[in-house]
C-alpha positions as CSV (number, residue, x, y, z in Angstrom):
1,X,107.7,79.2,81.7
2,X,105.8,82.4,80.4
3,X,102.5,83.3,81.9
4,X,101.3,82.6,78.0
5,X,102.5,79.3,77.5
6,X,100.8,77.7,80.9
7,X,97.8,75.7,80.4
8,X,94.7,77.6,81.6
9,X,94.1,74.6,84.3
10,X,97.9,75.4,85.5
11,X,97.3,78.3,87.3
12,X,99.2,78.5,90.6
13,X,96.2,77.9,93.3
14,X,97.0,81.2,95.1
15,X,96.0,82.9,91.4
16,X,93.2,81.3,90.8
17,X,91.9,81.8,94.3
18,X,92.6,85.6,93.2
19,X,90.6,86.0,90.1
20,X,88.0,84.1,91.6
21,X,87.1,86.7,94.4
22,X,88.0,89.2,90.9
23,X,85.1,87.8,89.3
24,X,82.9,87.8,92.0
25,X,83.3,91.8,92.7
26,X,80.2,93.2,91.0
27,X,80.1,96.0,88.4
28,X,80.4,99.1,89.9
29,X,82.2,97.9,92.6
30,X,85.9,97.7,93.7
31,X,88.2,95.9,96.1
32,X,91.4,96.9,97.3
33,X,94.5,94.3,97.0
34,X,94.6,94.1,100.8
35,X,90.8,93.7,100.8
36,X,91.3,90.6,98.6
37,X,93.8,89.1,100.2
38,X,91.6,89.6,104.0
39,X,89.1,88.1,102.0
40,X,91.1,85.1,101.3
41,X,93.0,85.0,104.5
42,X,96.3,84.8,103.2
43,X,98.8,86.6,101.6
44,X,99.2,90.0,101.4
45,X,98.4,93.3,98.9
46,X,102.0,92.8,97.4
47,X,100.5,88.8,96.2
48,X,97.5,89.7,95.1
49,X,98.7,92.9,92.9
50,X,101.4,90.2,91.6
51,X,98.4,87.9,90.4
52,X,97.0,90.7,89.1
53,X,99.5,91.5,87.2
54,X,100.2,87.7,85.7
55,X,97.1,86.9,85.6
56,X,94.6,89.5,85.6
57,X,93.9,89.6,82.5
58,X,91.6,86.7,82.4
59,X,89.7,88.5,85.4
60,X,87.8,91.4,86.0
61,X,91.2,93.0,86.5
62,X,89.7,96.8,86.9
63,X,87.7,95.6,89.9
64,X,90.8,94.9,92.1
65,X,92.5,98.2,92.6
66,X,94.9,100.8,94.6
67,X,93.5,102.3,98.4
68,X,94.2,105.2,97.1
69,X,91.9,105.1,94.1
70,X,94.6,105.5,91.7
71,X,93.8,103.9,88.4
72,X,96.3,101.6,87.0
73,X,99.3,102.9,85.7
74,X,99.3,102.5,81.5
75,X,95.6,100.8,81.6
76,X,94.1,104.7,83.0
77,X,91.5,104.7,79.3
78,X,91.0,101.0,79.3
79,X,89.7,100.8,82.7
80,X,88.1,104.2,82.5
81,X,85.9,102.5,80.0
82,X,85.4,99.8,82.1
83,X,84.2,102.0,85.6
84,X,81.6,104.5,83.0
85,X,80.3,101.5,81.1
86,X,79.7,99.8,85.3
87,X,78.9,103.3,86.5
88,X,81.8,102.9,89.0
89,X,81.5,106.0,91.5
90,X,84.4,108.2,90.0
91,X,86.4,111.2,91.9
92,X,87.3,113.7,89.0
93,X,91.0,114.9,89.4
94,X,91.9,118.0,90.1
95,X,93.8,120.6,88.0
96,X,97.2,119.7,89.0
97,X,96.6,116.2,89.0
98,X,99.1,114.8,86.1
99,X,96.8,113.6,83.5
100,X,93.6,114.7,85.4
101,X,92.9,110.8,85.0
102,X,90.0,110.4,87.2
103,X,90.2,108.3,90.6
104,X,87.7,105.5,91.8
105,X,85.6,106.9,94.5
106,X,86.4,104.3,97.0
107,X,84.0,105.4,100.1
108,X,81.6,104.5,97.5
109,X,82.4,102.5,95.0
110,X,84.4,100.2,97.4
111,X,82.6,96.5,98.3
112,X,83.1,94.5,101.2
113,X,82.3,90.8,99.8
114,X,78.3,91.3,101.1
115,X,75.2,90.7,99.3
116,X,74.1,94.5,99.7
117,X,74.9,97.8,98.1
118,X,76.2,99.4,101.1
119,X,80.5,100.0,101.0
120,X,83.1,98.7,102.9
121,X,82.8,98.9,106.9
């Protein structure tokens, strides 16, 4: 069964456990795959990024992203929109960066699940 043809109210638990803590990352702000999965206490970066990947289109899917910063591979522009239009902390890329597509600035843009501004600890 395709990811299109499944009921909205069919999503495997795990997923929608996911795109919950997705949804609940605030603009500007990023989590890492491992960062959601601590946050959920199961699974690992490899299960959240394949959630994301089903199913993160019906979540704040540019929120959720590599350690390293690294934006998405084929969704660079569309999530570039996303982090200027949030004012997500960007690293500009340097000359011999392929692309010189941007990174997210993860010592600050990063979020640790808290009520406050301050980054992950």
């Amino acid at each position: 069964m395709s990811e299109e043809s499944l009921p909205a109210d069919a999503l495997p638990e795990y997923a929608e456990r996911v795109l919950e803590v997705a949804d609940l990352i605030p603009p500007g702000r990023v989590m890492t795959y491992g960062d959601v999965a601590e946050w959920l206490g199961e699974g690992g970066p490899r299960q959240v990024g394949r959630v994301m990947a089903l199913y993160g289109g019906a979540a704040a899917w540019w929120r959720v992203v590599r350690a390293d910063g690294v934006l998405l591979p084929g969704h660079e522009l569309r999530a570039l929109d996303h982090y200027r239009a949030e004012a997500t902390p960007l690293r500009e890329a340097g000359r011999a960066t392929e692309g010189h597509v941007p990174r997210v600035d993860m010592r600050r843009a990063r979020w640790d699940g808290g009520g406050g501004a301050e980054g992950h600890t």
